[in-house]
FISETOR-453713 format. One record per residue (C-alpha): x, z, y; residue in three letters. Coordinates in steps of 0.5 Angstrom, whole numbers, plus 2048, in hexadecimal, padded with zeros to 3 digits. Last residue first. Layout:
FISETOR-453713
X, Z, Y, residuo
X, Z, Y, ALA
...
This chain:
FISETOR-453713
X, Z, Y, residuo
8AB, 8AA, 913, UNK
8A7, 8A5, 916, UNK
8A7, 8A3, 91D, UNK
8A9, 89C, 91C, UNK
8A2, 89B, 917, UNK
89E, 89C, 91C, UNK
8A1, 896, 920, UNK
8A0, 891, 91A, UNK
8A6, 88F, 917, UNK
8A8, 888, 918, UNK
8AC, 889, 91E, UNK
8AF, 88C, 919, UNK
8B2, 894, 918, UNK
8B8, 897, 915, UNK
8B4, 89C, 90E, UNK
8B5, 8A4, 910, UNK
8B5, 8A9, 90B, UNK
8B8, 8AE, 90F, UNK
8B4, 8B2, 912, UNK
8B0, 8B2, 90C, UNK
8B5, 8B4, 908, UNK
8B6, 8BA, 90D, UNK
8AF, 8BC, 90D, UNK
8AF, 8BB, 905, UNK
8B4, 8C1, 905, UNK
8BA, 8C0, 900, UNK
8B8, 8C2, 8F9, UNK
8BC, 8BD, 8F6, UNK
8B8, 8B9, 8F2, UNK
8B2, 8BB, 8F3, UNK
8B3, 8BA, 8FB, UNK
8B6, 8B4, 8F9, UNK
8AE, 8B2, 8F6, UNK
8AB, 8B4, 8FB, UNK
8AF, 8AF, 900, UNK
8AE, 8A9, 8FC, UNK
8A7, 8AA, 8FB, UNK
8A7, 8AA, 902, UNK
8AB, 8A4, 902, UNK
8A6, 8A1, 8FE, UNK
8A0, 8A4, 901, UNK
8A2, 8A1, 909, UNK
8A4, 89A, 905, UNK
89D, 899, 902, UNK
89B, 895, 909, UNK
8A1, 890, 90A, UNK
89F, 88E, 902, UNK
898, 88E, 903, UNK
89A, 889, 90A, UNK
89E, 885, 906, UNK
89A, 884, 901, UNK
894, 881, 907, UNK
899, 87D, 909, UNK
89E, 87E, 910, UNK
8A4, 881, 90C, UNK
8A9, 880, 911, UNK
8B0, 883, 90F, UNK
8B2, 88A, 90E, UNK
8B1, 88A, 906, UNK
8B1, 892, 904, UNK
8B8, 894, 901, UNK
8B6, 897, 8FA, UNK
8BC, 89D, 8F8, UNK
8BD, 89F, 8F1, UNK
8C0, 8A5, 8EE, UNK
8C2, 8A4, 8E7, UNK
8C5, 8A9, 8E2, UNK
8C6, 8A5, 8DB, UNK
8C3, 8A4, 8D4, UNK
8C3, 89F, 8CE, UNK
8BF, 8A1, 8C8, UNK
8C3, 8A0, 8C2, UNK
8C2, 8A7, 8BE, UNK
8C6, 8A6, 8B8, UNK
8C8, 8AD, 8B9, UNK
8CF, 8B1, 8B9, UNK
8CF, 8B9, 8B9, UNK
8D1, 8BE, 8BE, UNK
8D4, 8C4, 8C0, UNK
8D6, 8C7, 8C6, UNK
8D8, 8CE, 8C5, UNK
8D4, 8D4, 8C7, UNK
8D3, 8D9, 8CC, UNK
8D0, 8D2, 8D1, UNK
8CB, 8D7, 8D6, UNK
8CF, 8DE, 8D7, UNK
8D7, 8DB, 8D7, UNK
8D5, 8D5, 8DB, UNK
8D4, 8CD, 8DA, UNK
8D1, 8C7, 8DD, UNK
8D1, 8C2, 8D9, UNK
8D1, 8BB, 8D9, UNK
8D1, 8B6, 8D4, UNK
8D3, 8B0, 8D4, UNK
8D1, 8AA, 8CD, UNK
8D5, 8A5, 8CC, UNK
8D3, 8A0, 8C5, UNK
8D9, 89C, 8C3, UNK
8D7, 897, 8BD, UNK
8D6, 891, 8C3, UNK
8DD, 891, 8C6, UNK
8DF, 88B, 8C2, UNK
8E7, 88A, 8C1, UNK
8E6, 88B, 8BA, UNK
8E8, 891, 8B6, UNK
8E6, 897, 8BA, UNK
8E5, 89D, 8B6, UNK
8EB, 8A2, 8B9, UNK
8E7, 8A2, 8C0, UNK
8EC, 8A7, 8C4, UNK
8EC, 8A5, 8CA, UNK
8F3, 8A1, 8CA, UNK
8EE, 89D, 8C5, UNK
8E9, 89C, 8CA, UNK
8EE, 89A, 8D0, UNK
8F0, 894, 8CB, UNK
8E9, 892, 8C8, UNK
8E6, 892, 8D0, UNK
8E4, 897, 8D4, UNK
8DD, 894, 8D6, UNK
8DD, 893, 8DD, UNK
8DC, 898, 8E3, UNK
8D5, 89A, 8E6, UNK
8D2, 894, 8E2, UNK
8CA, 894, 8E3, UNK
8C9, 893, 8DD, UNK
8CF, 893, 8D9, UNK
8D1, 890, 8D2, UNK
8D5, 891, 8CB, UNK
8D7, 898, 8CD, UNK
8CF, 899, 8CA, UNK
8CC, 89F, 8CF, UNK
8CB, 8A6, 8D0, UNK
8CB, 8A9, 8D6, UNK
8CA, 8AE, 8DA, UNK
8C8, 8B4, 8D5, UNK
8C7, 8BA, 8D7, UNK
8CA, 8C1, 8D4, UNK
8C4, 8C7, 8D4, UNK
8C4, 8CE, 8D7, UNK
8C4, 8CF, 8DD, UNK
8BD, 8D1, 8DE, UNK
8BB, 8CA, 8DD, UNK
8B8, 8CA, 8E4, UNK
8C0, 8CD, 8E6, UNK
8C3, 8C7, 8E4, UNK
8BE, 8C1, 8E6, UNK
8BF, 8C3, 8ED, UNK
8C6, 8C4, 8EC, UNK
8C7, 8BD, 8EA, UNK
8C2, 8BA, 8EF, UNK
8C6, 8BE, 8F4, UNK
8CC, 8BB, 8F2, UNK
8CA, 8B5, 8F1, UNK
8C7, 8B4, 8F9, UNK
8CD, 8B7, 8FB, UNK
8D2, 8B2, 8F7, UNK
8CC, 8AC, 8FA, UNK
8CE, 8AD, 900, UNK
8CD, 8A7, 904, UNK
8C9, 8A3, 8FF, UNK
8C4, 8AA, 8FF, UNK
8C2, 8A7, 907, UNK
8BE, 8A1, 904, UNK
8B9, 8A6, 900, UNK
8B7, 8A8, 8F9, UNK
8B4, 8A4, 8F2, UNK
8B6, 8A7, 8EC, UNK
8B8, 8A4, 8E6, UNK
8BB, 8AB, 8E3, UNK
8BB, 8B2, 8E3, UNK
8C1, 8B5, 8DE, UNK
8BF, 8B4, 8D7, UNK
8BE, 8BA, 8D3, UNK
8C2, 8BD, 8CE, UNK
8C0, 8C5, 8CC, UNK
8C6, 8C8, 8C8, UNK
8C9, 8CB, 8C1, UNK
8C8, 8C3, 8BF, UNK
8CB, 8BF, 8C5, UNK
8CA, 8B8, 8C3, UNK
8CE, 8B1, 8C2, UNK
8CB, 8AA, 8C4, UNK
8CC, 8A4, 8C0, UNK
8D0, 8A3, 8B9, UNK
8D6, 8A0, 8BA, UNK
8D8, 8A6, 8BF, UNK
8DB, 8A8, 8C5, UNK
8DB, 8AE, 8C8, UNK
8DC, 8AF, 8CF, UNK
8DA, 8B7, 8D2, UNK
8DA, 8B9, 8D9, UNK
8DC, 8C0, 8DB, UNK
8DA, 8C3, 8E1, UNK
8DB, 8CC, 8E1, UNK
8D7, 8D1, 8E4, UNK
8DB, 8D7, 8E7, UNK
8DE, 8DC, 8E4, UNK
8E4, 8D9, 8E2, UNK
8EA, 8DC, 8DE, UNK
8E7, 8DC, 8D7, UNK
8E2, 8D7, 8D8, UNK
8E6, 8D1, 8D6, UNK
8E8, 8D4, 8CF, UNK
8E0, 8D4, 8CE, UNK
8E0, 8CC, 8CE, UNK
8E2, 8CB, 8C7, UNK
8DF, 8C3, 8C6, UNK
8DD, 8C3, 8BE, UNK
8DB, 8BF, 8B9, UNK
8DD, 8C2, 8B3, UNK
8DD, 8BE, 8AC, UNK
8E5, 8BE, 8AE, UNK
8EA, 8B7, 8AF, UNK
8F0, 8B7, 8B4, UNK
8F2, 8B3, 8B9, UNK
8F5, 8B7, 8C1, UNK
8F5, 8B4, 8C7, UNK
8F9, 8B8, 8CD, UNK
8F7, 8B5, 8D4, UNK
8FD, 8B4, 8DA, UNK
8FF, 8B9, 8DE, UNK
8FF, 8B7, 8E5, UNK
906, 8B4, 8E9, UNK
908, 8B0, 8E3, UNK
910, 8AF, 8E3, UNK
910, 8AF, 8DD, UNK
917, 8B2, 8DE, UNK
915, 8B9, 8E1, UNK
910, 8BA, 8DC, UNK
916, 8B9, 8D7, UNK
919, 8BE, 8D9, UNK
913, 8C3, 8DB, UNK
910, 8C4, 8D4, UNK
90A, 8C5, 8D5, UNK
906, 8C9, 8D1, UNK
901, 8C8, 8CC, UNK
8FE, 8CD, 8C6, UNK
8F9, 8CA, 8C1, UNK
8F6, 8D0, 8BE, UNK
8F2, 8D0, 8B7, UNK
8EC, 8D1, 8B5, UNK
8EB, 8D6, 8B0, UNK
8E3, 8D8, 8B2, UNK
8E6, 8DF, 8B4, UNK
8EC, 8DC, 8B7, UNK
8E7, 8D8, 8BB, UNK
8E2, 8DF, 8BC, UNK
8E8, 8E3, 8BF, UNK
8EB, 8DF, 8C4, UNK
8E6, 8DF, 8C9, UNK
8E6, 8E7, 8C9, UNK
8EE, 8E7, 8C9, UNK
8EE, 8E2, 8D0, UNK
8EB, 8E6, 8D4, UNK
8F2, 8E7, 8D9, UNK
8F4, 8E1, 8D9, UNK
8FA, 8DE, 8D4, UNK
901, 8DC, 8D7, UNK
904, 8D8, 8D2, UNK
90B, 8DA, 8D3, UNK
90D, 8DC, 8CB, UNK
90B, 8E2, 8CC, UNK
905, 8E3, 8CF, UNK
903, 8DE, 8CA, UNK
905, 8E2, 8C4, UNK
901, 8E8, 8C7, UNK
8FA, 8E4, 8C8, UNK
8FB, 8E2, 8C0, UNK
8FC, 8E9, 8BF, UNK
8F7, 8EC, 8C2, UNK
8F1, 8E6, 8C0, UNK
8F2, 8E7, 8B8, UNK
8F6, 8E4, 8B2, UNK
8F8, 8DE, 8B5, UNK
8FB, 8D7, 8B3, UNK
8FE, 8D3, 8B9, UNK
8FF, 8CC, 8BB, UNK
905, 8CB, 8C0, UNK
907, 8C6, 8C5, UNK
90C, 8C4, 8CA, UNK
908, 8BE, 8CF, UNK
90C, 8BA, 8D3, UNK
90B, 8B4, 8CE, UNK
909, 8B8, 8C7, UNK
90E, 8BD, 8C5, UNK
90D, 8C1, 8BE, UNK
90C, 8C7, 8BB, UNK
907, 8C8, 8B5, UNK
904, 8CD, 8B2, UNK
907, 8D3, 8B6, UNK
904, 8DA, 8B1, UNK
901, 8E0, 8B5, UNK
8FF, 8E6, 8B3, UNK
903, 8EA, 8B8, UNK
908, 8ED, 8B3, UNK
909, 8E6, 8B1, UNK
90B, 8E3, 8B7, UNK
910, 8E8, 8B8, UNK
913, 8E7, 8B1, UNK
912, 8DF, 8B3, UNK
916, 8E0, 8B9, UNK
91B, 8E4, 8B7, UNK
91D, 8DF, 8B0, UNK
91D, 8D9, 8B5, UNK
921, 8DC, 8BB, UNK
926, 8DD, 8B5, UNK
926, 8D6, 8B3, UNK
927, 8D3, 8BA, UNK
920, 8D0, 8BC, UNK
91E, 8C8, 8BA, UNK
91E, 8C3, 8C1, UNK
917, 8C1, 8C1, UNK
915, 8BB, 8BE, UNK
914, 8B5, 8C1, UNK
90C, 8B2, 8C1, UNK
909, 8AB, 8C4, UNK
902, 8AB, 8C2, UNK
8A7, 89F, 8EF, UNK
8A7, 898, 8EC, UNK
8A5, 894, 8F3, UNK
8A4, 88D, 8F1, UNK
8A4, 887, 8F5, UNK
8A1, 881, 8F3, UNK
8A6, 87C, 8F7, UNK
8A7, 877, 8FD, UNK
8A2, 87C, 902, UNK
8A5, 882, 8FE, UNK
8AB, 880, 902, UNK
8B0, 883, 8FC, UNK
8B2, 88B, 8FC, UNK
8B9, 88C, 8FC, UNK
8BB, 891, 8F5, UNK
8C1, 896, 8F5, UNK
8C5, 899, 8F0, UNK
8C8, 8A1, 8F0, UNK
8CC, 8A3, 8EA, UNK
8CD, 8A9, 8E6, UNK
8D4, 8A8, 8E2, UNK
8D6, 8A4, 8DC, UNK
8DA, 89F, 8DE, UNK
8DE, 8A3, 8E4, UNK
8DF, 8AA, 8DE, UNK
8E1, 8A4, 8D9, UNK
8E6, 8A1, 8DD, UNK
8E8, 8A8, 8E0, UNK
8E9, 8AB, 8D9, UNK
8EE, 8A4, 8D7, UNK
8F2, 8A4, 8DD, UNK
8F3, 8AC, 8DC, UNK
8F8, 8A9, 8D5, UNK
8FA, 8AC, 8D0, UNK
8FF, 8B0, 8CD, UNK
900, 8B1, 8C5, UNK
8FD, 8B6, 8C0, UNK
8FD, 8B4, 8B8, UNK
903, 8B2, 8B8, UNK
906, 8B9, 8B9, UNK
901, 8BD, 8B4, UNK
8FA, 8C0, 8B6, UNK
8F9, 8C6, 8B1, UNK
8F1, 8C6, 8B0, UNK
8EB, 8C8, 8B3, UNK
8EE, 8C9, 8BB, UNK
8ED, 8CE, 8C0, UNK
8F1, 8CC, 8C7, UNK
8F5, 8CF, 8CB, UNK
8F9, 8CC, 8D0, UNK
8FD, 8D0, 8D4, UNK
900, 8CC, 8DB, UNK
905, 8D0, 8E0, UNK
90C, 8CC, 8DF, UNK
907, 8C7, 8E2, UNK
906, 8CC, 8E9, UNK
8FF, 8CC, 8EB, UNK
8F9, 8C7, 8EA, UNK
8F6, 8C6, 8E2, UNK
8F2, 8C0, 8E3, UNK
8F4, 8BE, 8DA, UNK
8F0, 8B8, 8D8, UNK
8EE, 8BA, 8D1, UNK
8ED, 8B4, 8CC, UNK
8EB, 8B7, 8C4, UNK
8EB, 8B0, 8BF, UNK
8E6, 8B3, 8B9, UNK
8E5, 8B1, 8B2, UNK
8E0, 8B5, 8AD, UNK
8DC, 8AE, 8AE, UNK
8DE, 8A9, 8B4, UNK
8DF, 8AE, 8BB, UNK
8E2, 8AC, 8C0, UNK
8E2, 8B2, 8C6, UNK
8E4, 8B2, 8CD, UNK
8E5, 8B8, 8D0, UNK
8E4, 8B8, 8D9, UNK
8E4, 8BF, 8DD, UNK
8E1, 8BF, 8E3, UNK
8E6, 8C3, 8E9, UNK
8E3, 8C1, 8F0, UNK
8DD, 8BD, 8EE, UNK
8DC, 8B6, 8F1, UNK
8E1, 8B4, 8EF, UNK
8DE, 8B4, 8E7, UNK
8DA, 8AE, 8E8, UNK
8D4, 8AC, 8ED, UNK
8D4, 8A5, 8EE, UNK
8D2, 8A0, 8F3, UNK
8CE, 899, 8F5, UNK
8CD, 896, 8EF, UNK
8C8, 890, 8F0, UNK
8C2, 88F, 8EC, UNK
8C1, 88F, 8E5, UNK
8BD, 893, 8E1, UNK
8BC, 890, 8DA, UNK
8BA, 897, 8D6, UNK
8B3, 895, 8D5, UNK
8B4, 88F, 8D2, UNK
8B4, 888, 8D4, UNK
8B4, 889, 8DC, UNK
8B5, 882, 8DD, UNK
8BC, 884, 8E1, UNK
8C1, 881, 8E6, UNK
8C7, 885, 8E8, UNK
8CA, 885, 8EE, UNK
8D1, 887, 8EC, UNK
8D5, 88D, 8EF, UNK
8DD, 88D, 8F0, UNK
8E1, 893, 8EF, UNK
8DF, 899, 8EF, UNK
8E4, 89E, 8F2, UNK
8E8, 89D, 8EC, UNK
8E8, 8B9, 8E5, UNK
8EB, 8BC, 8E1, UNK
8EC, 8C1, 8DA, UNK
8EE, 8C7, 8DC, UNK
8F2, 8CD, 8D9, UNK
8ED, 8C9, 8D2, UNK
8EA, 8CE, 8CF, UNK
């Protein structure tokens, strides 16, 4: 699909006071994230999406040589020059901080005081060929079975939008024209052309790459209107045989979008897990991640987020505002309210064998809010001499236990080397047994 699409430190965090006035408050201080950094080349697509109306974001972490790049994309219908423009990166690591996983934690009272519970579109056109150029190249493109659509220049992107009659002749004209396609590309081809999509084809264009003065290639974002709701992720495949990362953002007034040609689970939430996961949660999150992959036989996307843009909770990054949605590809917004954009993230872990279909979707009016959140509880460290105190000092062993299987579960790393670790800092308040325990 995409040749590959890519990949503030937080700022601040606020203690949140909460009356837990319905099941999704969760409150508690944040404490980290974990966004698209902690995989080595995880695609980003950001789609707005309001009835047959889409704004489709891809964020280009091609690495190599610019006058290399190729991007190949099936779309539904022929994209014109204002319809595609340069986006910002900015924006994508906004929603990606916004809606990334995250670890919160909780300090527990003197029970002595409290009752304790333990709850386990710029464009420029192209300079025009010579006349005679033009006659040679559309005889030549014909007897390929191929017809240029719509030729244009967007920022440091030349682009083409390409009509083919089937896959030999569309991979010909690329080679051709200096777009250079991977071997295995003609067998994915094939089922777009099929379907009659059409092929937006991008380049840079080095002259004005060079004056932008940008170091990475900025994302493309293309409008258009189609009842297909479809991410191509197939192209993706084509020079990779390992799995693959993508994090998909849509945005809808509606509520949370679905997968419907696969399974969606919601990624393993609200789990109570050690102190030391603080020091490396991304580990902790990747292992968790893969866990879960493999237990659903690799063939499922997971949900990491769904939540109203309007607000937060805990906030992993502010809510991108009216300005940064609209750059976003929110077409719909009409006020300087956020409470009609609902976010939903989904992950997916892909490879030719387990995802052999595009990723389609549909919108919902499903209004439920979710996240991925890890929690940890620090135990009160101070004197408790009551009776309350002394109940909460003894059922600490069997919550950090239960905190270590529950890691184990998690991740699949080995309980002994949880238990070893999980250790709490020891008062003089803390009975003499319990100094020794892990």
């Amino acid at each position: 699909m995409f040749k590959r699409l890519s990949k503030l430190l937080i700022i601040v965090f606020i203690a949140v006071i909460c009356f837990v006035p319905s099941a999704w408050a969760f409150c508690g201080f944040y404490v980290s994230k974990a966004d698209a950094k902690l995989y080595n080349k995880a695609s980003q697509v950001v789609i707005a999406r309001d009835g047959k109306r889409t704004v489709l974001t891809m964020a280009n972490d091609y690495q190599g040589d610019v006058k290399d790049f190729a991007l190949v994309v099936p779309v539904p219908v022929v994209l014109k020059a204002d319809q595609v423009r340069v986006g910002e990166s900015k924006i994508i690591e906004r929603l990606d901080a916004f809606s990334a996983p995250r670890l919160v934690e909780y300090f527990d009272e003197d029970p002595c005081e409290t009752n304790y519970f333990n709850d386990s579109l710029r464009s420029a056109q192209a300079p025009a060929p010579t006349a005679q150029e033009s006659v040679s190249r559309r005889r030549s493109d014909r007897s390929l079975g191929v017809t240029i659509e719509a030729k244009f220049t967007v920022g440091e992107y030349d682009i083409v939008v390409l009509n083919a009659k089937e896959s030999n002749g569309l991979v010909t004209w690329l080679n051709i024209n200096g777009y250079k396609i991977p071997k295995g590309a003609k067998q994915l081809l094939q089922p777009y052309i099929r379907q009659k999509m059409k092929f937006f084809v991008a380049k840079v264009n080095l002259a004005e790459f060079d004056k932008s003065g940008y170091e990475f290639l900025r994302p493309l974002t293309m409008a258009f209107e189609s009842p297909k709701f479809i991410l191509p992720i197939r192209l993706g495949m084509i020079n990779s045989t390992n799995e693959q990362d993508l994090l998909v953002y849509i945005l809808s007034p509606k509520g949370q979008a679905e997968l419907t040609n696969y399974r969606t689970v919601n990624i393993p939430s609200d789990a109570d897990v050690p102190l030391f996961v603080k020091d490396e949660f991304g580990s902790f999150y990747k292992s968790m991640f893969q866990n879960s992959y493999t237990k659903e036989n690799k063939k499922v996307a997971f949900l990491e987020y769904a939540w109203n843009m309007g607000s937060c909770d805990p906030c992993s990054a502010e809510p991108l505002n009216p300005e940064e949605l609209r750059k976003a590809g929110v077409f719909w917004l009409d006020s300087s309210v956020n409470s009609n954009v609902f976010l939903t993230r989904l992950h997916v872990r892909y490879s030719r064998d387990k995802f052999p279909e595009d990723l389609m979707f549909q919108e919902t009016a499903n209004n439920q809010f979710f996240q991925g959140r890890y929690v940890l509880h620090h135990p009160f460290n101070g004197e408790a001499k009551c009776d309350a105190g002394k109940q909460y000092q003894r059922s600490l062993p069997r919550r950090f236990e239960q905190e270590s299987q529950t890691l184990a579960k998690l991740t699949g790393w080995k309980i002994q080397d949880i238990r070893r670790r999980n250790n709490v800092p020891v008062s003089s308040s803390i009975p003499w047994w319990r100094r020794f325990w892990f």
